[in-house]
N, C-alpha and C positions, 0 to 999 in steps of 0.2 A: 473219793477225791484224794488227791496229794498232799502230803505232810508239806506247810509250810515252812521255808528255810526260813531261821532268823534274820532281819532288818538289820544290817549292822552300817555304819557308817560307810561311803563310799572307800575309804580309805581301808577297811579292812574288809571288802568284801572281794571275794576272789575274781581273777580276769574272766575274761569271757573271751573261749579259744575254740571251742564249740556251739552248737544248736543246743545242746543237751545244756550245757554252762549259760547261755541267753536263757535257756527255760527257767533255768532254777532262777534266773537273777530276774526275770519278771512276775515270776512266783511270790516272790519274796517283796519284791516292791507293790505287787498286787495286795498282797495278804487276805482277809476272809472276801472269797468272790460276792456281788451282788450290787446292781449299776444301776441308777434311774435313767440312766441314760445314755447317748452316741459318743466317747470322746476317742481320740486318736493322741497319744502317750508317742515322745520322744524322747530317746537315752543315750545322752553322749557318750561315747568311750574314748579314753584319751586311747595315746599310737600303741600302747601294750593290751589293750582291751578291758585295761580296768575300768567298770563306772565311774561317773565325774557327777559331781555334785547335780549338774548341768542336767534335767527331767522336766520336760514342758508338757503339760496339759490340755490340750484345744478341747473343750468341750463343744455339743451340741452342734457336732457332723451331723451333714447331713448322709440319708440312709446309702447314697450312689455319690461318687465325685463326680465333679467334671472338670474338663480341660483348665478352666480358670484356678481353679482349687487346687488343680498340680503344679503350677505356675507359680503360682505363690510360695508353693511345700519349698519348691527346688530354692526359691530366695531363700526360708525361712532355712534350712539345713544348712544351704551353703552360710548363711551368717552365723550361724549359731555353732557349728562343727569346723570354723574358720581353721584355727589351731587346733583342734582336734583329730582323732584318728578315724574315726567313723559316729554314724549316727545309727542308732534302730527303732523301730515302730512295732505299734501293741495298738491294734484295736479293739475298745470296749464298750460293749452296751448290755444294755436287758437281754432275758429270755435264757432257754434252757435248749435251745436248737442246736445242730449241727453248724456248719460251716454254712450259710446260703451265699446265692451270685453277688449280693452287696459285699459279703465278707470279701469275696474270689475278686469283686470289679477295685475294693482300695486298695489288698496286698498286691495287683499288677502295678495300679497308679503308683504307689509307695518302693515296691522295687524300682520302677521307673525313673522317679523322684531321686533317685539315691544313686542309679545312673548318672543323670545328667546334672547332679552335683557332683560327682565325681569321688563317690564313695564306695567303700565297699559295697554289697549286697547281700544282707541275712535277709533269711525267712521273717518275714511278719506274722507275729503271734495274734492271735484272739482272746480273749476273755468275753466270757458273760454269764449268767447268774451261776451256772455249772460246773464251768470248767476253760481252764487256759488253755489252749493249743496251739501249737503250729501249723502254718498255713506252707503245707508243703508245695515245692514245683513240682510234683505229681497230681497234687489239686490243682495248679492253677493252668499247667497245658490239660487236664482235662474241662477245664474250663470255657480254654478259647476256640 
């Protein structure tokens, strides 16, 4: 597994101008991997891509979205990343698997979501007991 970067205050932790710069900053707000459960993690960036205080927690997703669920995402983003410069998503739950279709069915809804709020579009990360990754658009048109 990967060396954890240090937690430092949003204010001194470096922008996020890359995939590889999201990684390390969800790295680092993750710290030692291991989940009892389903949550889906949102990370404000102000308009230079620095982290903002601004990290919401939804616990106890459920394992597939559905329409109603995305519905909601797109209010909640758009309220929350009103003055902000973008939002990005991290889903985490149990186990030491791979990438499965629930992982591939929330990173479409969440790119989605981030569409039609009217946001940038990063990759959406995973965590679970194992290990963090990125949920590439190589996984996810091999998906659909």
């Amino acid at each position: 597994m990967d060396a954890i970067p240090p937690l430092t205050h949003p204010d001194n932790m470096p922008p996020v101008r890359s995939q590889a710069d999201l990684q390390r900053t969800w790295r680092a707000l993750m710290g030692p991997l291991g989940f009892a459960g389903r949550s889906l993690w949102l990370l404000v960036l102000d308009g230079l891509g620095h982290p903002t205080p601004v990290i919401l927690q939804v616990e106890e997703m459920p394992p597939r979205p559905d329409a109603e669920m995305g519905r909601s995402l797109v209010h909640v983003v758009s309220s929350v990343a009103e003055d902000a410069g973008q939002v990005v998503f991290l889903l985490s739950r149990p186990g030491r698997d791979g990438l499965t279709a629930d992982d591939l069915a929330w990173a479409l809804l969440l790119q989605d979501v981030a569409r039609q709020a009217g946001m940038p579009v990063w990759p959406v990360h995973r965590a679970n007991d194992h290990a963090l990754v990125v949920i590439a658009p190589d996984d996810l048109s091999a998906s659909a």
